[in-house]
N, CA, C and O atoms as a GROMACS GRO file, in nm:
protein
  536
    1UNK      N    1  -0.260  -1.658  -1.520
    1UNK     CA    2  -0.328  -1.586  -1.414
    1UNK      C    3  -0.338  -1.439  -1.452
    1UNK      O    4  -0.248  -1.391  -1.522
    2UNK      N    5  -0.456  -1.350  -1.404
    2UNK     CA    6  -0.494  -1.249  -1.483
    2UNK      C    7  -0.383  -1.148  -1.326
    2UNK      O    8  -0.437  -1.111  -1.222
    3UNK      N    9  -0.303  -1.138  -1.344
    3UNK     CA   10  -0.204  -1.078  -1.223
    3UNK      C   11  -0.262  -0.864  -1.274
    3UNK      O   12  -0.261  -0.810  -1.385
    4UNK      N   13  -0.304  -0.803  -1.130
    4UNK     CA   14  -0.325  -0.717  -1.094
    4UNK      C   15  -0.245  -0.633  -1.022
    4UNK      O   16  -0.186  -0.697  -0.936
    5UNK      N   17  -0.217  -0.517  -1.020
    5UNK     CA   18  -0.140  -0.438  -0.907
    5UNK      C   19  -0.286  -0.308  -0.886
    5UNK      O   20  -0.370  -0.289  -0.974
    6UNK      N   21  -0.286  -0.279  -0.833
    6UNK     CA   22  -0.313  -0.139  -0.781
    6UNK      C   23  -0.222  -0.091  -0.653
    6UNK      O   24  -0.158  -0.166  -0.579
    7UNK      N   25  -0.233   0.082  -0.641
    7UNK     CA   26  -0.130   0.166  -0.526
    7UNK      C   27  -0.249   0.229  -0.520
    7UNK      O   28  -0.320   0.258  -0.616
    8UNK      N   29  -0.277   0.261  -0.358
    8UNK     CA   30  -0.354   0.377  -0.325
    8UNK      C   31  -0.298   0.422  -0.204
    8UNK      O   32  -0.223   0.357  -0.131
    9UNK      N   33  -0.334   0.529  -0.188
    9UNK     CA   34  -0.302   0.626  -0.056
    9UNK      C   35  -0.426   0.687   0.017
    9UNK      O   36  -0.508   0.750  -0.050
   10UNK      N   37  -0.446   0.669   0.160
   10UNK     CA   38  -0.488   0.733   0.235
   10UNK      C   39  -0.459   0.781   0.339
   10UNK      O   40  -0.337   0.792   0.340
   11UNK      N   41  -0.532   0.843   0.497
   11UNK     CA   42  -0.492   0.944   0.614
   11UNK      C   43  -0.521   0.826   0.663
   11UNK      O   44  -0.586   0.743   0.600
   12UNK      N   45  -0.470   0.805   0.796
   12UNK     CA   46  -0.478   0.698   0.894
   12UNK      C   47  -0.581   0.776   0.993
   12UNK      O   48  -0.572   0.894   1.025
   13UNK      N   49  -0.684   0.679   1.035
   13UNK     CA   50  -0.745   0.745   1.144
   13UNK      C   51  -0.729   0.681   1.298
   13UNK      O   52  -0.756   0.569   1.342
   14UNK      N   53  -0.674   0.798   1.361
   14UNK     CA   54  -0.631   0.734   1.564
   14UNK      C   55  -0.488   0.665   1.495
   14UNK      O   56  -0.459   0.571   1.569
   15UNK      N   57  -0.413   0.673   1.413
   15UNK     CA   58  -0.246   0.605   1.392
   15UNK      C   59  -0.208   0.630   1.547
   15UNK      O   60  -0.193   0.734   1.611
   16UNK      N   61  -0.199   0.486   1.584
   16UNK     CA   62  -0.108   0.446   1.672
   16UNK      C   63  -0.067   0.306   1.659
   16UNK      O   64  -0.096   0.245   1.556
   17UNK      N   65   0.029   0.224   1.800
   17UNK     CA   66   0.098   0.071   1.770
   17UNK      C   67  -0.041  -0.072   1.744
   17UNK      O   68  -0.041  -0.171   1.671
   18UNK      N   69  -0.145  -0.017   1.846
   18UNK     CA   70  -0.238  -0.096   1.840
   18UNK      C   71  -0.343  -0.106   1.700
   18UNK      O   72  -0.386  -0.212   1.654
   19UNK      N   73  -0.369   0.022   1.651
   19UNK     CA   74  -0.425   0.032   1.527
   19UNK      C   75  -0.340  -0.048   1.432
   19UNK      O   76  -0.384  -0.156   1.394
   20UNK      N   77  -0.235  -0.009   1.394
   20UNK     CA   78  -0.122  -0.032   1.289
   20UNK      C   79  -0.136  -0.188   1.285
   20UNK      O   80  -0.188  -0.242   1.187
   21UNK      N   81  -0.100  -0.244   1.371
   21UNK     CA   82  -0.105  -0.383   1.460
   21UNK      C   83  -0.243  -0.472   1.341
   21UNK      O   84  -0.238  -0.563   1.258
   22UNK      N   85  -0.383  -0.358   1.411
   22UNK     CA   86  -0.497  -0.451   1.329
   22UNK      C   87  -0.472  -0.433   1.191
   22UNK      O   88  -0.464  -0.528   1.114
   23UNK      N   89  -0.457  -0.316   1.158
   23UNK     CA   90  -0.450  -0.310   0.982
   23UNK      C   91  -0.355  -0.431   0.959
   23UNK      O   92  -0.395  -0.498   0.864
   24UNK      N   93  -0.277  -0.464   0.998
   24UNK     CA   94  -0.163  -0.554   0.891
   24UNK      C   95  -0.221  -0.694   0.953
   24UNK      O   96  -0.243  -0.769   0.857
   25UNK      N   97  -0.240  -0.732   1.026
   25UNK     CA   98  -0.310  -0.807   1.087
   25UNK      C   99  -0.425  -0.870   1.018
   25UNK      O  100  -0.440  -0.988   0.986
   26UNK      N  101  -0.508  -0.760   1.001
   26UNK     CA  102  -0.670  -0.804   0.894
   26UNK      C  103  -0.598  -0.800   0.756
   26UNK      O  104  -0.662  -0.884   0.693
   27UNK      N  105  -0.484  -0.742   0.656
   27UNK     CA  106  -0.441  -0.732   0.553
   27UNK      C  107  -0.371  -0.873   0.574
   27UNK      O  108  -0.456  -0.943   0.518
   28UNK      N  109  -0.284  -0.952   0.612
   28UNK     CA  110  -0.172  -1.038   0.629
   28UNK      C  111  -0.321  -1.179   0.586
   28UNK      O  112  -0.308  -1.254   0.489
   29UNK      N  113  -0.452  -1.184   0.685
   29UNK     CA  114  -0.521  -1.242   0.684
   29UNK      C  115  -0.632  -1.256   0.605
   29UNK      O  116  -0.722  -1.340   0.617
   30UNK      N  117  -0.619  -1.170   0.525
   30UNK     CA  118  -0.722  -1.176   0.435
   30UNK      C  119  -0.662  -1.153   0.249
   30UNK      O  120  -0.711  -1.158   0.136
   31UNK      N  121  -0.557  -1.132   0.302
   31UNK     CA  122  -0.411  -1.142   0.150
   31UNK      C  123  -0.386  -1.280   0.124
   31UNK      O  124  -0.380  -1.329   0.011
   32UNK      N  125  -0.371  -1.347   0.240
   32UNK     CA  126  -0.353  -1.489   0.240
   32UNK      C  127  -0.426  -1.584   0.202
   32UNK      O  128  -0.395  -1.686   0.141
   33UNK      N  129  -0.560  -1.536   0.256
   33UNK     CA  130  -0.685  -1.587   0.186
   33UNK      C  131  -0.714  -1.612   0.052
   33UNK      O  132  -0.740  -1.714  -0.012
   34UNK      N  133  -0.696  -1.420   0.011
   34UNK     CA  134  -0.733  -1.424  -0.149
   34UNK      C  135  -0.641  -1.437  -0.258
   34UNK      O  136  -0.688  -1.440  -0.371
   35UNK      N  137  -0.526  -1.445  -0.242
   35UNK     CA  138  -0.383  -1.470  -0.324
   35UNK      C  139  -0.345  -1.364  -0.381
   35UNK      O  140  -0.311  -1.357  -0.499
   36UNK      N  141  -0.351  -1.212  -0.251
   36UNK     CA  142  -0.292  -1.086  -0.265
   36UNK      C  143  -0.149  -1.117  -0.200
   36UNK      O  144  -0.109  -1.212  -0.133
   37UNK      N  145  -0.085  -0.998  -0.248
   37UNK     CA  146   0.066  -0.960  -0.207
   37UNK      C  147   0.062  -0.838  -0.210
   37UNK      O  148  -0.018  -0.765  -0.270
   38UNK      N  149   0.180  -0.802  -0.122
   38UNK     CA  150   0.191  -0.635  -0.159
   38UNK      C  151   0.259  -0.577  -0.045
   38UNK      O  152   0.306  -0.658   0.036
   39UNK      N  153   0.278  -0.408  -0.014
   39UNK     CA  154   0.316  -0.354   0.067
   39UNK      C  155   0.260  -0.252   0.135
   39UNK      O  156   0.148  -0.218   0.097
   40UNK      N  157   0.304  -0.201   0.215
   40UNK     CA  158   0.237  -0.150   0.318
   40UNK      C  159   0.315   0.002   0.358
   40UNK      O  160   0.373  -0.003   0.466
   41UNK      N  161   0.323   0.106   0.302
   41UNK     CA  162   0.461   0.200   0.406
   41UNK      C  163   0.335   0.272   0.466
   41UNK      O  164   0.229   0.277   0.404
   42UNK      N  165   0.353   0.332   0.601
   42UNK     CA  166   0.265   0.360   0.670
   42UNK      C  167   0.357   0.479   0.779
   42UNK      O  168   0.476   0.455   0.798
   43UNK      N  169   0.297   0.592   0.839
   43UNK     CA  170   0.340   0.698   0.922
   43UNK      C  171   0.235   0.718   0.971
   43UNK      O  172   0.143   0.644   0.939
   44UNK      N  173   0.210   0.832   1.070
   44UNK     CA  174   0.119   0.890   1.135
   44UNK      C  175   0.035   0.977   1.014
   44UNK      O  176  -0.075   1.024   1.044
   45UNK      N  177   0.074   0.991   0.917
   45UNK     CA  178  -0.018   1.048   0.772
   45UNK      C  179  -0.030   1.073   0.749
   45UNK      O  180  -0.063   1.190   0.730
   46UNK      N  181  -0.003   0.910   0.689
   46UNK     CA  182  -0.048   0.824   0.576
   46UNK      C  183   0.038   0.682   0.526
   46UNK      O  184   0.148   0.627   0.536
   47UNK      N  185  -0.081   0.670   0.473
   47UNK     CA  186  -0.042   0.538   0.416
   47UNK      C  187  -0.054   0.501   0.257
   47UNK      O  188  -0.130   0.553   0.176
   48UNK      N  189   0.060   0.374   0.229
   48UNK     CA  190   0.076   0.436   0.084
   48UNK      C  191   0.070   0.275   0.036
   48UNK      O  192   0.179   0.219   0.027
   49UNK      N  193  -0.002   0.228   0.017
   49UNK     CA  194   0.005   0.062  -0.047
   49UNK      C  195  -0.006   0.007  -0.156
   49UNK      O  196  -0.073   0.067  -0.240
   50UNK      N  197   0.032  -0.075  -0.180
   50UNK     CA  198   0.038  -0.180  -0.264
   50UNK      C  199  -0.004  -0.318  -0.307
   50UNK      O  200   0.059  -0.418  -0.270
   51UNK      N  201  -0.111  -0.323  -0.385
   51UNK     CA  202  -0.157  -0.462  -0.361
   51UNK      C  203  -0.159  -0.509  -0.523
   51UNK      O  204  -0.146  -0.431  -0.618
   52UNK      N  205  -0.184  -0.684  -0.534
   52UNK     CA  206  -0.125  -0.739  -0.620
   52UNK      C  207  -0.243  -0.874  -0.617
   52UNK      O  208  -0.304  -0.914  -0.518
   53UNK      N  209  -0.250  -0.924  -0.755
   53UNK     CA  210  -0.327  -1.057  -0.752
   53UNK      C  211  -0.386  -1.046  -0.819
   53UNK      O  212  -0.379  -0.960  -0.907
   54UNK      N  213  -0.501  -1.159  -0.801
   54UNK     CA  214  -0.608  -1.184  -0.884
   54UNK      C  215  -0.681  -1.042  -0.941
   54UNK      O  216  -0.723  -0.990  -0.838
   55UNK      N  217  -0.715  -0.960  -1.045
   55UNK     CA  218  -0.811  -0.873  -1.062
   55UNK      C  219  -0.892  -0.841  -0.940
   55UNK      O  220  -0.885  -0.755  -0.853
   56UNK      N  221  -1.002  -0.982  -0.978
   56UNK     CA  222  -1.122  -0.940  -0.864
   56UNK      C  223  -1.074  -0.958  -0.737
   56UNK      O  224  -1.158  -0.924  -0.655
   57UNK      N  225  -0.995  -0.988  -0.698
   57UNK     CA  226  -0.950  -1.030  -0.525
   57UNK      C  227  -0.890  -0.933  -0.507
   57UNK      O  228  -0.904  -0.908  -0.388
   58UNK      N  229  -0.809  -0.835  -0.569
   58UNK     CA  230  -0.744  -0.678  -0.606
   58UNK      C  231  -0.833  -0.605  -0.543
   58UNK      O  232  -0.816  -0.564  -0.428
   59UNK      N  233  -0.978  -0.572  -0.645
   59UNK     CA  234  -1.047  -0.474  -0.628
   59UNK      C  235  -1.131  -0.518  -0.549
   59UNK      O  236  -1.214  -0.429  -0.535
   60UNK      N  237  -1.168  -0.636  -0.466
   60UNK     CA  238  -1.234  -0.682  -0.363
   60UNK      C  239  -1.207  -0.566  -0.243
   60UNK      O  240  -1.275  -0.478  -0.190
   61UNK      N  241  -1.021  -0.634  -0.228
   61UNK     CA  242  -0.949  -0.568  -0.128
   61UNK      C  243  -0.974  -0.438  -0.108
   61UNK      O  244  -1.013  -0.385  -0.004
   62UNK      N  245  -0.946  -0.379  -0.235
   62UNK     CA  246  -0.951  -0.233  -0.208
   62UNK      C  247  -1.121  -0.180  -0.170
   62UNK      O  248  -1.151  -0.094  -0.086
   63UNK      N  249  -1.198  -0.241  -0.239
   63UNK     CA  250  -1.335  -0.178  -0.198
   63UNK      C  251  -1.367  -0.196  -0.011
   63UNK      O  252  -1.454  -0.134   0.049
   64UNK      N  253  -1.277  -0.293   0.049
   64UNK     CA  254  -1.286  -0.313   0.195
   64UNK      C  255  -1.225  -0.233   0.239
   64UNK      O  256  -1.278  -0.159   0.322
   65UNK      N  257  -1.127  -0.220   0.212
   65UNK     CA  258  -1.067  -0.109   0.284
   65UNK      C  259  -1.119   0.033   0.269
   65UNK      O  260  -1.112   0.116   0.359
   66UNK      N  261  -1.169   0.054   0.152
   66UNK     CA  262  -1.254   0.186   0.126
   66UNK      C  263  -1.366   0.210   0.197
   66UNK      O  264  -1.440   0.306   0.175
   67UNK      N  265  -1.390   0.105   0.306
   67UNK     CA  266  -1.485   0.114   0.412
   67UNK      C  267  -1.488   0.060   0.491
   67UNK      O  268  -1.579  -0.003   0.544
   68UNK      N  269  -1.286   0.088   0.540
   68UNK     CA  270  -1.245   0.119   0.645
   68UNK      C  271  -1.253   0.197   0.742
   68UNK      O  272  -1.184   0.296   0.718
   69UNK      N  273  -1.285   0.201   0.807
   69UNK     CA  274  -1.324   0.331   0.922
   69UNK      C  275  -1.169   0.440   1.000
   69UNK      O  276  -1.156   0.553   1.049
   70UNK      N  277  -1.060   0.294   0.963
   70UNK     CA  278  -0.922   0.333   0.997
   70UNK      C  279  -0.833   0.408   0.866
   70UNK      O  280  -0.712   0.429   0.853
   71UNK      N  281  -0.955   0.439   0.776
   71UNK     CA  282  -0.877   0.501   0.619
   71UNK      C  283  -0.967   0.618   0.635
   71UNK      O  284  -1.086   0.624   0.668
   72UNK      N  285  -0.850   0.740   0.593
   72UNK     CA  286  -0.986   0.852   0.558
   72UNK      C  287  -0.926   0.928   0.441
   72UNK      O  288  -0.809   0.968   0.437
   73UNK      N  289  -1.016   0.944   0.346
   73UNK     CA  290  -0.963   0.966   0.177
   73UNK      C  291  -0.878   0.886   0.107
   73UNK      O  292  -0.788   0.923   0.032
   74UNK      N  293  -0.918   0.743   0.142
   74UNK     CA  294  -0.922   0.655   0.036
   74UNK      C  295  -0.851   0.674  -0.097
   74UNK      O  296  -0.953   0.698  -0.162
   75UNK      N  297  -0.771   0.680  -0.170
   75UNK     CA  298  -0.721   0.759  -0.338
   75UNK      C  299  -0.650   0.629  -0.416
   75UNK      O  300  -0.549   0.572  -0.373
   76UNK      N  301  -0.717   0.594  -0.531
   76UNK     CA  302  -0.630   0.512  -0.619
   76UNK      C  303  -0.554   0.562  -0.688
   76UNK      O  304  -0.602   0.637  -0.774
   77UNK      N  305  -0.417   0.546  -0.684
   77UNK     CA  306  -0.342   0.621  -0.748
   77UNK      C  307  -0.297   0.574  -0.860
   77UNK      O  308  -0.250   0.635  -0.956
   78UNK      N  309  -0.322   0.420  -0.837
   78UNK     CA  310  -0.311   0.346  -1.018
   78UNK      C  311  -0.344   0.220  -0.989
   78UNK      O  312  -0.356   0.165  -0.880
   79UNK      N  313  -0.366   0.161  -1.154
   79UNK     CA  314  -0.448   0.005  -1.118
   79UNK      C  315  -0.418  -0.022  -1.272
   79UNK      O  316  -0.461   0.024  -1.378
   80UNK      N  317  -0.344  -0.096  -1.244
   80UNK     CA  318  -0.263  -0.171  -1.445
   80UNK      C  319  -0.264  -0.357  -1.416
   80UNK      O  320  -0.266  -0.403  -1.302
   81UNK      N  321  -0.262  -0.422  -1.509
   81UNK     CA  322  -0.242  -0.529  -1.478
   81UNK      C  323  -0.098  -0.548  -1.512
   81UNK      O  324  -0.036  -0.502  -1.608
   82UNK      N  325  -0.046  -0.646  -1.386
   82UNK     CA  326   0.106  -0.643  -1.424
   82UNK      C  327   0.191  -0.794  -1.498
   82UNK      O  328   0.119  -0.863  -1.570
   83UNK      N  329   0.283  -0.823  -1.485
   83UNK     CA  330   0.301  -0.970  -1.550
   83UNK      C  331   0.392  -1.044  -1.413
   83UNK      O  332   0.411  -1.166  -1.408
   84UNK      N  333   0.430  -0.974  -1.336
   84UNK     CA  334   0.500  -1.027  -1.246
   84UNK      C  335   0.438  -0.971  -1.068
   84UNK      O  336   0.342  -0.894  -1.064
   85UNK      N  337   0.491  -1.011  -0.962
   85UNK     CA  338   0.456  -0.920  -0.883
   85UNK      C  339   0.596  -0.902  -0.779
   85UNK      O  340   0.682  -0.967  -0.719
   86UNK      N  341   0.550  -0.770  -0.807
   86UNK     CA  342   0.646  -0.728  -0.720
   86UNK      C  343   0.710  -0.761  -0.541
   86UNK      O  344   0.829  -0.754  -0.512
   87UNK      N  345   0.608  -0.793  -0.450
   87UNK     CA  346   0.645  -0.852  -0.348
   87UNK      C  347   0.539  -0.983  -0.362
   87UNK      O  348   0.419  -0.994  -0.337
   88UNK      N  349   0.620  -1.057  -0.402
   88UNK     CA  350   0.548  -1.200  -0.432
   88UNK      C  351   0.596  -1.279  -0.286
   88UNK      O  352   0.532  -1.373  -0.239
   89UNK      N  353   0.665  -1.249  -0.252
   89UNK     CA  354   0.722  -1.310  -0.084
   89UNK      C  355   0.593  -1.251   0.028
   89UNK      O  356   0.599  -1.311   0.135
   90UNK      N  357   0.513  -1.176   0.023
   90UNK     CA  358   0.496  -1.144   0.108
   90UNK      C  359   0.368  -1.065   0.112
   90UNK      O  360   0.360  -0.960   0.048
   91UNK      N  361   0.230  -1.128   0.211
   91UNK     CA  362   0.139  -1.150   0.215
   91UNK      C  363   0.107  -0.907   0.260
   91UNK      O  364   0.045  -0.823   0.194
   92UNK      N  365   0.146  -0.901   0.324
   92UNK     CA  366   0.192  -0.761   0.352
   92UNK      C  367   0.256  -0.748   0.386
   92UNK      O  368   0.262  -0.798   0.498
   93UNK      N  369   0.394  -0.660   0.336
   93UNK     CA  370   0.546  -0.620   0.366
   93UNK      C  371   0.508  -0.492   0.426
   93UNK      O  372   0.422  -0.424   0.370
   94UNK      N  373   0.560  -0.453   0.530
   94UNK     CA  374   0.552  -0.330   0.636
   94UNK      C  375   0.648  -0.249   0.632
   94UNK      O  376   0.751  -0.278   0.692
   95UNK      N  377   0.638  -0.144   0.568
   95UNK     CA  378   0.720  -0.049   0.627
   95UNK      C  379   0.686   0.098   0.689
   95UNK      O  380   0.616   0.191   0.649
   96UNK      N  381   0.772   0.078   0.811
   96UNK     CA  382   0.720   0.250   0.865
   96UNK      C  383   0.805   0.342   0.825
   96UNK      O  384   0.888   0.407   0.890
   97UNK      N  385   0.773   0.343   0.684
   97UNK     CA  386   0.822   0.453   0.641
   97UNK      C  387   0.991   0.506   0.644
   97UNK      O  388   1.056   0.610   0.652
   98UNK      N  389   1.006   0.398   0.636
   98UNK     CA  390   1.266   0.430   0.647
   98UNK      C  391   1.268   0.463   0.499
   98UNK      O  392   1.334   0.559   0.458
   99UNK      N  393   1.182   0.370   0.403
   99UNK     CA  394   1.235   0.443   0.264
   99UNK      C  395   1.154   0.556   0.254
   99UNK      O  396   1.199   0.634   0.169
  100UNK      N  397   1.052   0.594   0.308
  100UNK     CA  398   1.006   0.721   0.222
  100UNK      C  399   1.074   0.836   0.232
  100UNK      O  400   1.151   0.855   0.327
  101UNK      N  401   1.052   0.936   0.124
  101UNK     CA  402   1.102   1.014   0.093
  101UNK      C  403   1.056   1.188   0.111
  101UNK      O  404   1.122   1.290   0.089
  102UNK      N  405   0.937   1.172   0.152
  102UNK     CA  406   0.798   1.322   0.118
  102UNK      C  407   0.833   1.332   0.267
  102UNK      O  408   0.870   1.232   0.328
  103UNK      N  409   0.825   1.423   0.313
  103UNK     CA  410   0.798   1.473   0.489
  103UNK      C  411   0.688   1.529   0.504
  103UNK      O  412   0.623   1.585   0.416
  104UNK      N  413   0.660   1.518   0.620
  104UNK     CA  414   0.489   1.517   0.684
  104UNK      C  415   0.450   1.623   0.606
  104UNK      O  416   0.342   1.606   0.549
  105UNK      N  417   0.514   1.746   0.582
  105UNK     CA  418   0.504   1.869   0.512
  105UNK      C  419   0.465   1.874   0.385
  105UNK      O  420   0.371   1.940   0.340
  106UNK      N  421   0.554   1.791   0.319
  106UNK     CA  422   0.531   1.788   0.133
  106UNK      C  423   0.410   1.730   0.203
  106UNK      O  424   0.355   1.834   0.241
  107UNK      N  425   0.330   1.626   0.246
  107UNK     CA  426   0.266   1.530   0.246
  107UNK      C  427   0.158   1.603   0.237
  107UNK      O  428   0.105   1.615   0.126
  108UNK      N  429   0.099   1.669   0.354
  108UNK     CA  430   0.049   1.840   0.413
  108UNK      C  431  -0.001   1.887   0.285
  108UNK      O  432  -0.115   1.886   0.239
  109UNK      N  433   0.131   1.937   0.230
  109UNK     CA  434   0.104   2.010   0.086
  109UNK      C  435   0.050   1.993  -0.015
  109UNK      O  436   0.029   2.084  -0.095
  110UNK      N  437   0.008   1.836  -0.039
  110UNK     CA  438  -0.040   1.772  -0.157
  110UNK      C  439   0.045   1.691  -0.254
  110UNK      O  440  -0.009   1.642  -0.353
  111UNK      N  441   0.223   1.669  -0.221
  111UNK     CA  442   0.273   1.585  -0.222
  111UNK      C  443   0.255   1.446  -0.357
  111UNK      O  444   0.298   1.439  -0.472
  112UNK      N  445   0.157   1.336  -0.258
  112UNK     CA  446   0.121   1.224  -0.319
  112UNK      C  447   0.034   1.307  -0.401
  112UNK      O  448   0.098   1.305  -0.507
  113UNK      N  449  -0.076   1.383  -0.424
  113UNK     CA  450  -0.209   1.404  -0.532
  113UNK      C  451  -0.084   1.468  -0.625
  113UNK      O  452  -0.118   1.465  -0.744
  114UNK      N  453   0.007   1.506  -0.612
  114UNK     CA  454   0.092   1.585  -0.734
  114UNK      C  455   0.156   1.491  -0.799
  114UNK      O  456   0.160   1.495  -0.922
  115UNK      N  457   0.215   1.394  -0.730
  115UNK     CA  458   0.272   1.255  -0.818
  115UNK      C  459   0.255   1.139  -0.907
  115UNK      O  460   0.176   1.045  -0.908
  116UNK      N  461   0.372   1.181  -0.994
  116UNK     CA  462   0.302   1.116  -1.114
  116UNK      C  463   0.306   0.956  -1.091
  116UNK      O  464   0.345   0.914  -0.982
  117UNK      N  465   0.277   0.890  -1.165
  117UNK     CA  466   0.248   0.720  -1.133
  117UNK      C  467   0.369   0.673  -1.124
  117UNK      O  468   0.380   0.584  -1.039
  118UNK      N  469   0.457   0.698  -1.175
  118UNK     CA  470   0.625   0.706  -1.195
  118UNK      C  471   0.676   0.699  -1.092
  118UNK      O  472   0.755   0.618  -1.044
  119UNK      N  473   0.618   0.810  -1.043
  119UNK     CA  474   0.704   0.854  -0.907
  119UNK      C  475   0.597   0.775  -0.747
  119UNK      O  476   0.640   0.759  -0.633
  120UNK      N  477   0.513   0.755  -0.779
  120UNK     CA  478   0.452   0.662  -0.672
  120UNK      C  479   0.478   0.489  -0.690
  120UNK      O  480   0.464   0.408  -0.598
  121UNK      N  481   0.521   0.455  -0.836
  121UNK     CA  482   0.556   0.305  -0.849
  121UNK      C  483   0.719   0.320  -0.807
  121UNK      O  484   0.746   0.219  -0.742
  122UNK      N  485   0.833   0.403  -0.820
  122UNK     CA  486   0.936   0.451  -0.788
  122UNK      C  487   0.922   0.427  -0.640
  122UNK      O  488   0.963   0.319  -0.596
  123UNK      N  489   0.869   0.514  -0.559
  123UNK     CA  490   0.859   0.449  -0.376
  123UNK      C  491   0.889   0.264  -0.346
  123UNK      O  492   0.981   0.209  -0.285
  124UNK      N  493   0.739   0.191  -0.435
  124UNK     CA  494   0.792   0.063  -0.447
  124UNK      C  495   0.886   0.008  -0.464
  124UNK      O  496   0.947  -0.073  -0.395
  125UNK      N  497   0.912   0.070  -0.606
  125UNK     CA  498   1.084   0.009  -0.615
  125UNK      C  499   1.227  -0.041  -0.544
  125UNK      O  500   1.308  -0.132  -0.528
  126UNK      N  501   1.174   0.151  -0.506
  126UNK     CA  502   1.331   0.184  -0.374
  126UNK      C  503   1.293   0.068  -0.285
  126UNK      O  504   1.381  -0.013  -0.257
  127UNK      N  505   1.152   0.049  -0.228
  127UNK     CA  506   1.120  -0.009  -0.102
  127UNK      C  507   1.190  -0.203  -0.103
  127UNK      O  508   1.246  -0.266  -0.013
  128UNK      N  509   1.149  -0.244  -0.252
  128UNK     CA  510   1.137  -0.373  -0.315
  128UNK      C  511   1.331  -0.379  -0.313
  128UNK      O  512   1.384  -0.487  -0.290
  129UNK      N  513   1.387  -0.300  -0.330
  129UNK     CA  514   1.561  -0.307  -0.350
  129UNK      C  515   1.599  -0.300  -0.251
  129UNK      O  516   1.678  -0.390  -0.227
  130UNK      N  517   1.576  -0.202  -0.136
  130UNK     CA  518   1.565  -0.198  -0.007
  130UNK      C  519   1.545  -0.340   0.095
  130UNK      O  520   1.612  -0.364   0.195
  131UNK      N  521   1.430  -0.428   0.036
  131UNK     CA  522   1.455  -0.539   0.109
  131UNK      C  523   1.514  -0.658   0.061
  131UNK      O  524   1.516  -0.766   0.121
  132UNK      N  525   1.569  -0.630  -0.068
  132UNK     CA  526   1.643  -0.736  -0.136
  132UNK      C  527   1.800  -0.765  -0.082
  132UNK      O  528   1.866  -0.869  -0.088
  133UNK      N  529   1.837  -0.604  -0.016
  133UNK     CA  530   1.956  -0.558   0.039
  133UNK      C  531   1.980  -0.624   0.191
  133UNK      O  532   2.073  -0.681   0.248
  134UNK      N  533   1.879  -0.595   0.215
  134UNK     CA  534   1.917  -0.582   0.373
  134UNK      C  535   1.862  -0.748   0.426
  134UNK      O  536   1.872  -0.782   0.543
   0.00000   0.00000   0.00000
């Protein structure tokens, strides 16, 4: 299987319980569909994800969401093909944000556009050990 990851980050638009709700909702249902995985950390913004799979069902995903109306500045922050996947359990894993690390401020500041791929596949990590733990 030609296994894909991409991470992108964008601003949430109207972030509240009911929005949040549809995003994982239309992601959970349409991951399931296409034989994506991945994660989700999400705040009032931004959002920082992770998706996984087929190539084209990868960049399917992401081109939908890139015309999302609930995304604003869209950013791929990387796209490698991988050999394993990282949340293979789980159609979208949610987090509001307990592992992140940047505050609304760094975030503000430019934060994610300053980080290197390292340090944005690093978030995953913590996040991926984080639920191995608990």
């Amino acid at each position: 299987m030609d296994l894909h990851q991409i991470i992108y980050s964008s601003q949430p638009f109207g972030y509240d319980a009911a929005i949040l709700s549809g995003v994982l909702l239309d992601a959970r249902r349409c991951n399931e569909r296409d034989g994506i995985t991945g994660a989700l950390i999400c705040r009032r913004d931004i959002y920082l994800q992770l998706l996984e799979g087929p190539e084209a069902a990868v960049y399917s995903a992401f081109e939908r969401i890139s015309r999302d109306d609930r995304h604003i500045g869209v950013a791929l922050r990387t796209s490698a093909p991988v050999a394993d996947r990282m949340f293979g359990d789980w159609a979208m894993f949610h987090d509001p944000s307990k592992s992140w690390f940047w505050t609304e401020q760094d975030v503000a500041n430019g934060a994610v556009e300053r980080a290197s791929v390292e340090d944005i596949k690093d978030v995953f990590a913590v996040l991926k050990a984080n639920t191995q733990s608990s």
